[in-house]
C-alpha positions in Angstrom: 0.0 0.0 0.0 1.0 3.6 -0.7 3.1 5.0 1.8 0.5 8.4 2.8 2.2 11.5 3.1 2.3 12.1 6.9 3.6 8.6 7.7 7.0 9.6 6.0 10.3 9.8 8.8 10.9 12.8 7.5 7.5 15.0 8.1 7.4 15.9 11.5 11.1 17.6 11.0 9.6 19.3 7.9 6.3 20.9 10.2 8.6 21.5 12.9 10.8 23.5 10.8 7.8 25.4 9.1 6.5 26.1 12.2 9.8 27.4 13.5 10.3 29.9 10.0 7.0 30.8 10.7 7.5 31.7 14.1 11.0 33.4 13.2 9.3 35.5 10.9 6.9 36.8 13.2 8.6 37.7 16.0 10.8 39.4 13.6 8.6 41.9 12.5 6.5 41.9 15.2 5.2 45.3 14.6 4.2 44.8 11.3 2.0 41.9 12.0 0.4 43.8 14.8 -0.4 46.6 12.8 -1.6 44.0 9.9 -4.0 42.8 12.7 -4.9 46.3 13.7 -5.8 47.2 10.1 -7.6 44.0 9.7 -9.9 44.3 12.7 -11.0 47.7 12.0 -12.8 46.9 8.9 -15.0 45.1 11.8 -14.8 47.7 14.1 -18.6 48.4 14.5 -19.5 44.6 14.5 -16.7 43.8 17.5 -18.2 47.0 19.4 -21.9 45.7 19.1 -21.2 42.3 20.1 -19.3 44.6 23.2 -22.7 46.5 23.9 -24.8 43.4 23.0 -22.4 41.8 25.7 -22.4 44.2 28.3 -26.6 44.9 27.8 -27.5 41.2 28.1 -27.1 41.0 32.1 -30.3 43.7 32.1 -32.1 42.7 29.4 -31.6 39.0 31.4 -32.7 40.7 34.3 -35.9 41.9 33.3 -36.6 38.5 31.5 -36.9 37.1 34.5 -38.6 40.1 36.7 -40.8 42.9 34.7 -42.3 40.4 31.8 -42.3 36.8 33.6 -45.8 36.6 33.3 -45.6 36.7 29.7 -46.5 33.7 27.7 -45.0 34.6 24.5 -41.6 33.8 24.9 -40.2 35.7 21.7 -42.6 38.8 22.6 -41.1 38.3 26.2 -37.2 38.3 25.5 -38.6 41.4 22.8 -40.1 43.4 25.4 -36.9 42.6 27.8 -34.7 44.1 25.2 -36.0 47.2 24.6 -36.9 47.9 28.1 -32.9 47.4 28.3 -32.0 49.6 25.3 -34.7 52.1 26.6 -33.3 52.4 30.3 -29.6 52.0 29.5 -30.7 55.4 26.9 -32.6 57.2 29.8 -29.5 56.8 32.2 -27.1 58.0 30.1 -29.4 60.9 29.1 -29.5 61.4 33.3 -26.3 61.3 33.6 -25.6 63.6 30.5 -28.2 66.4 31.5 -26.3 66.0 35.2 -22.8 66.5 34.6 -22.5 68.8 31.1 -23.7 71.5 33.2 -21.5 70.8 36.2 -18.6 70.2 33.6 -19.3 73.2 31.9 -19.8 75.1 34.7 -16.1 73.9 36.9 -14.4 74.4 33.0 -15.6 77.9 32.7 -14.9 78.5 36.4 -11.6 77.0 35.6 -10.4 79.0 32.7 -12.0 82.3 34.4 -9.7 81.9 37.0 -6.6 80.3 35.5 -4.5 83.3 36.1 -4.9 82.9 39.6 -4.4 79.3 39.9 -1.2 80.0 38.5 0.0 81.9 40.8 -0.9 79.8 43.2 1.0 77.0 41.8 3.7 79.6 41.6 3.9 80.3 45.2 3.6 76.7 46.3 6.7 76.2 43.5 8.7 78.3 45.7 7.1 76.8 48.8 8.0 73.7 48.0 11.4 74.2 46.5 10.4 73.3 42.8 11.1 76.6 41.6 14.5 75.5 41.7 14.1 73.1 38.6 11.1 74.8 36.8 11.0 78.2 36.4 6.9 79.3 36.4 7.8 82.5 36.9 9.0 82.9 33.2 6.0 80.4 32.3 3.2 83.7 33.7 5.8 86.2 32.6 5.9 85.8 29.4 2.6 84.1 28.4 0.7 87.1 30.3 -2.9 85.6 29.3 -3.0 81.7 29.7 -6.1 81.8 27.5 -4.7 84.3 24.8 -1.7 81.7 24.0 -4.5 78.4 24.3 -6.5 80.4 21.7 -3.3 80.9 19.4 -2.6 77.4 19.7 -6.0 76.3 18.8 -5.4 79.2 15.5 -2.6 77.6 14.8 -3.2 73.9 14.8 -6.8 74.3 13.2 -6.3 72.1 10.5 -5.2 69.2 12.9 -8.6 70.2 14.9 -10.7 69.7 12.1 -9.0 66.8 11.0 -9.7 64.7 14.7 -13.2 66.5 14.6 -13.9 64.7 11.2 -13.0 61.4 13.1 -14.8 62.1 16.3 -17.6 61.8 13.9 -16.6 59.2 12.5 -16.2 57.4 15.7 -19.7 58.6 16.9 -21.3 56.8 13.5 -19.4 54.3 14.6 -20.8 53.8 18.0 -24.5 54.6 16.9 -24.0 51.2 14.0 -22.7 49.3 16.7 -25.4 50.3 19.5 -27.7 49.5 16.6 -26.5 46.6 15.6 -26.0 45.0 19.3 -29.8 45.3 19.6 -30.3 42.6 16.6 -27.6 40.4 18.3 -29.7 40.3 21.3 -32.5 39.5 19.3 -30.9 37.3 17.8 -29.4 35.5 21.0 -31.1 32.4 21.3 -30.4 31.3 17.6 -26.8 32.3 17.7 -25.9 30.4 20.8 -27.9 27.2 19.1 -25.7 27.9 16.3 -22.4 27.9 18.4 -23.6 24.9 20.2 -24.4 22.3 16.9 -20.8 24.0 15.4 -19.6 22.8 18.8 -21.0 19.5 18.7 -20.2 19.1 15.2 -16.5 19.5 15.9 -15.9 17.8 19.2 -16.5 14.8 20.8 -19.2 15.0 23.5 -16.7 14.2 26.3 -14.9 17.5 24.9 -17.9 19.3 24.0 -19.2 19.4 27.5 -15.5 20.5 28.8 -15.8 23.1 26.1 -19.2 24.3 27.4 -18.5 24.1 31.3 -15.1 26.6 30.2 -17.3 28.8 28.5 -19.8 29.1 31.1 -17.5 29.9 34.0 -15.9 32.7 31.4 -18.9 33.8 30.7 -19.8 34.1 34.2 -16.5 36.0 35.3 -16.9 38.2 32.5 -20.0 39.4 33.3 -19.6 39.4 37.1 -16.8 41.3 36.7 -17.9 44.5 33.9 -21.2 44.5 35.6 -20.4 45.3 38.9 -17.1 47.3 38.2 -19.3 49.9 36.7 -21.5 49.6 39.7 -18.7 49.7 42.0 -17.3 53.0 40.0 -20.9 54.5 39.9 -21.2 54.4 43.7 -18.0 55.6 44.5 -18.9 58.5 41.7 -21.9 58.9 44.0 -20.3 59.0 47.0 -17.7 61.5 45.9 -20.5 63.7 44.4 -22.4 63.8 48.0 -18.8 64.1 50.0 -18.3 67.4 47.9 -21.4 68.9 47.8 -21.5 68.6 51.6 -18.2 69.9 52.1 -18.8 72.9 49.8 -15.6 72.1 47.5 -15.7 73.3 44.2 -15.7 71.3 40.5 -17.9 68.8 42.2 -18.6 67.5 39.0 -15.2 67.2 37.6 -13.9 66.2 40.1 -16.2 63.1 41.0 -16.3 61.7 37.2 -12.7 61.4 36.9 -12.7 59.5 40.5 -15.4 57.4 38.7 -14.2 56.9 35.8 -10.4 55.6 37.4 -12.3 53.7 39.8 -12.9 51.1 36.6 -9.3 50.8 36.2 -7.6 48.0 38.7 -5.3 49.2 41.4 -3.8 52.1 40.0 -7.2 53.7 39.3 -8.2 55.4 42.3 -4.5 56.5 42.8 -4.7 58.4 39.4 -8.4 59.6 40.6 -6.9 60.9 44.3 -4.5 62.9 42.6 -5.6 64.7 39.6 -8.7 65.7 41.9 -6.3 66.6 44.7 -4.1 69.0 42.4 -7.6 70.5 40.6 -8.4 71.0 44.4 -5.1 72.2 45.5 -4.8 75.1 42.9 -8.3 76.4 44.5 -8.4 75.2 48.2 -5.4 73.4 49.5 -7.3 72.8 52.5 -10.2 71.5 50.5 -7.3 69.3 48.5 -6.3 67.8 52.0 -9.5 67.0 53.0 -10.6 65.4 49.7 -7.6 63.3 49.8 -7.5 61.5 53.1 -11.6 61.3 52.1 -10.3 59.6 48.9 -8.1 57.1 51.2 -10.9 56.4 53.7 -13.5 55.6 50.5 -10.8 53.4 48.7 -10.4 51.3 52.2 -14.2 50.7 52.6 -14.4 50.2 48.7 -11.2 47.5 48.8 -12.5 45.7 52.0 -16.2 46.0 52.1 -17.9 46.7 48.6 -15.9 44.9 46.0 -16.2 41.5 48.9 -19.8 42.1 48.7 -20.7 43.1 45.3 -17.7 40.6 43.6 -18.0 37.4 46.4 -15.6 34.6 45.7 -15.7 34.3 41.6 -12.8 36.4 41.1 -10.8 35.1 44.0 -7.4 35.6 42.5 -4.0 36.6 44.4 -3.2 40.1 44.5 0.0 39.0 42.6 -0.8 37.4 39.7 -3.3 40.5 39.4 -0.5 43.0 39.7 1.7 40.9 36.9 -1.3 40.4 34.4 -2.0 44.2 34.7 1.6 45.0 33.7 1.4 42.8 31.1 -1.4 43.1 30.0 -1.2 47.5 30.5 2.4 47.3 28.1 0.6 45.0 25.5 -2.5 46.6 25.1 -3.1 50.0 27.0 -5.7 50.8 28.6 -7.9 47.8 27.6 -5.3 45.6 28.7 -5.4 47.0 32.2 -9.3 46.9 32.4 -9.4 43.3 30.9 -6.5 42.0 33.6 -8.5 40.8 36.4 -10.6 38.9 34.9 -8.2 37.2 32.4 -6.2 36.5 35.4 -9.0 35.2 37.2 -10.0 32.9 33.6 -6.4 31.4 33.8 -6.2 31.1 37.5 -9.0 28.9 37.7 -8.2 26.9 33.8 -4.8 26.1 35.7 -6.2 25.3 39.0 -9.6 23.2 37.8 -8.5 22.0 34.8 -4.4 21.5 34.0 -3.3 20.9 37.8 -6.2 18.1 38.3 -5.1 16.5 35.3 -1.4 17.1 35.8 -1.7 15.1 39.3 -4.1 12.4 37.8 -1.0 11.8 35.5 1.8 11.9 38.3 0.1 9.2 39.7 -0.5 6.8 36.9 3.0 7.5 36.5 3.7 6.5 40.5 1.3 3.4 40.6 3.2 2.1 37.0 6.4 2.6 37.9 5.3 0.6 41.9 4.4 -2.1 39.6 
C-alpha cells in the first residue's frame, strides 16, 4: 500500500521546521504583524463594538426576563419586550447622567479658565514653597505668556487644520458607536439562535466528552466576565456617588469634575483610584489646599471601605485571584495593550487562574500518579 504523506520519517522535521520559520518571521517583524492585525480588525470595528454593547446589555435585558415580563406567555414577545426595556433604560440613564454632569462640567471648565490666572499663581507660590522653583521656572511660564487663554487660543489658531481633522474622526467614531449600538440590539435578538448555532458547530466539531468541557469553560468565562464589567461599573458609579455627596457637603468646588474622573479611574484596577486621588487633589489644590487635604485623606478612607467592604460584597468569591498574579497580568497586560489591557487583567487572570487550577493541575496530578502506581508495579 502507498506510503501516505504524513507517515514519512521525514515530516514531523519538515512541520517542525515550518512552524519554526514561521515563528521566526513573526517575532521578527512583530510590529508589522500587529499593525496587519490592527488594520484588519477595524474593517469590523462596528461589528466587534456591538457584540461589546450586546455583551455588556445582556445582564439587564436578562434581568428583566426574569422580573418585569415573567408573566408573559410569548416567549419571543417576552425576551422582545426585555430588550427594549434594556435599550430604553440603559438610553434614559445616560441621558440622566448627561443632563447632570454637562452642566457641572461646563460650569467647573468655565470657572476654571475664568480663573486660571490665579491658579497659577498659586502654583507659583507653592513652586517656591516647596522648593520646585529650583528646577522649573513658572515664573517665566506667567511672565511671558501674560494671558493663559490668549496663547490656548493661538494654539488652537494655529493647529486648526489638525482640529478639524480629529473633529472629522470624532464623527466618525460617533457613526461608529451609533452602527454598533444598533447593531447589538439585533444580536440580542438574535441570541437564542446564535448560541444554538455555536452549540451544533460545537458538537459538530468535538467529541461529547470535549464538547461538554468546552461548554463548562465557556460558562464559567462567561460568568466571570460578566460578574466582573457588571459590577465594576456599579462599583465606579457608587463611589462617583459618594464623591459627588462628600463634595457637595463639604462645599468644594468642580464637584462634578472632580467626582467623574474619581469614577471613571475607579474602573481601572489598582492604580485607578491613585490616578483619581491625585488629579482631583491637584484641581483641588490650585483652589483650596485645604479642601485638596480634605478630599484626599476622604479619597483614602473611600478606597479602604471600597477595597474591603464593597468589591467582597458586590464581587463574592468568583474572582478570588491573588493580589500578585493580578498585579503581573495588569503589567502585562497594560504594556501590550493599554488601557484595555489593564481593564481586561482581572478577569483574564482570574479565567487562567481557575483553567490552571480546575482544569491543568487536576489532570497534571491524575498523570503523576499513573505514572507513581506504574512505575510501583
Amino acid at each position: 500500500m502507498r506510503e501516505k504523506l504524513h507517515d514519512k520519517k521525514w515530516y514531523p522535521y519538515a512541520v517542525a521546521a515550518c512552524i519554526a520559520v514561521v515563528l521566526y518571521v513573526i517575532l521578527t517583524h512583530l510590529a508589522t504583524v500587529f499593525d496587519v492585525a490592527a488594520t484588519f480588525l477595524g474593517f469590523f470595528s462596528a461589528p466587534l463594538l456591538g457584540c461589546v454593547i450586546a455583551y455588556l446589555m445582556n445582564p439587564l435585558a436578562m434581568f428583566f426576563h426574569r422580573t418585569v415580563f415573567k408573566t408573559l406567555k410569548n416567549a419571543d414577545l417576552r425576551w422582545i419586550a426585555s430588550i427594549a426595556l434594556a435599550v430604553l433604560s440603559l438610553v434614559l440613564f445616560l441621558l440622566l447622567l448627561l443632563s447632570t454632569l454637562i452642566p457641572q462640567l461646563v460650569e467647573s471648565i468655565t470657572m476654571l479658565a475664568t480663573n486660571m490666572d490665579g491658579y497659577i499663581a498659586t502654583l507659583v507660590q507653592l513652586s517656591h514653597t516647596w522648593g520646585i522653583a529650583e528646577y522649573i521656572d513658572l515664573d517665566e511660564l506667567v511672565g511671558t505668556s501674560g494671558n493663559l487663554m490668549s496663547s490656548l487660543l493661538k494654539i488652537v489658531g494655529d493647529n486648526m487644520q489638525n482640529i478639524l481633522s480629529v473633529s472629522v474622526i470624532a464623527g466618525k467614531g460617533l457613526m461608529m458607536w451609533g452602527l454598533a449600538f444598533m447593531l447589538s440590539v439585533y444580536l440580542l435578538a438574535s441570541k437564542e439562535s446564535l448560541k444554538n448555532g455555536t452549540k451544533r458547530f460545537l458538537q459538530a466539531l468535538l467529541p461529547e466528552k470535549r464538547y461538554q468541557v468546552a461548554m463548562g469553560f465557556l460558562t464559567r468565562c462567561n460568568s466571570i466576565l460578566q460578574r466582573y464589567i457588571v459590577f465594576s461599573i456599579l462599583d465606579a458609579i457608587i463611589i462617583g456617588g459618594a464623591n459627588v455627596v462628600f463634595m457637595s457637603c463639604t462645599g468644594m468646588q468642580y464637584v462634578g469634575l472632580v467626582s467623574l474622573v474619581v469614577g471613571v479611574t475607579n474602573l481601572i484596577p489598582t492604580f485607578g483610584p491613585i490616578i483619581g486621588a491625585v488629579v482631583g487633589g491637584f484641581v483641588l489644590l490650585l483652589v483650596n489646599p485645604l479642601h485638596a487635604l480634605i478630599f484626599v485623606i476622604f479619597s483614602i478612607v473611600l478606597q479602604t471601605l471600597d477595597g474591603y467592604v464593597i468589591k467582597p460584597k458586590l464581587f463574592g468569591d468568583s474572582l478570588g485571584v491573588s493580589g500578585l498574579l493580578i498585579l503581573v497580568f495588569i503589567i502585562v497586560c497594560g504594556n501590550m495593550w493599554g488601557i484595555v489591557g489593564i481593564l481586561l487583567a482581572i478577569p483574564l487572570a482570574a479565567i487562567i487562574d481557575f483553567v490552571c487550577r480546575d482544569a491543568i493541575m487536576p489532570q497534571l496530578e491524575e498523570r503523576r500518579r499513573r505514572l507513581d502506581s506504574e512505575t510501583a508495579e
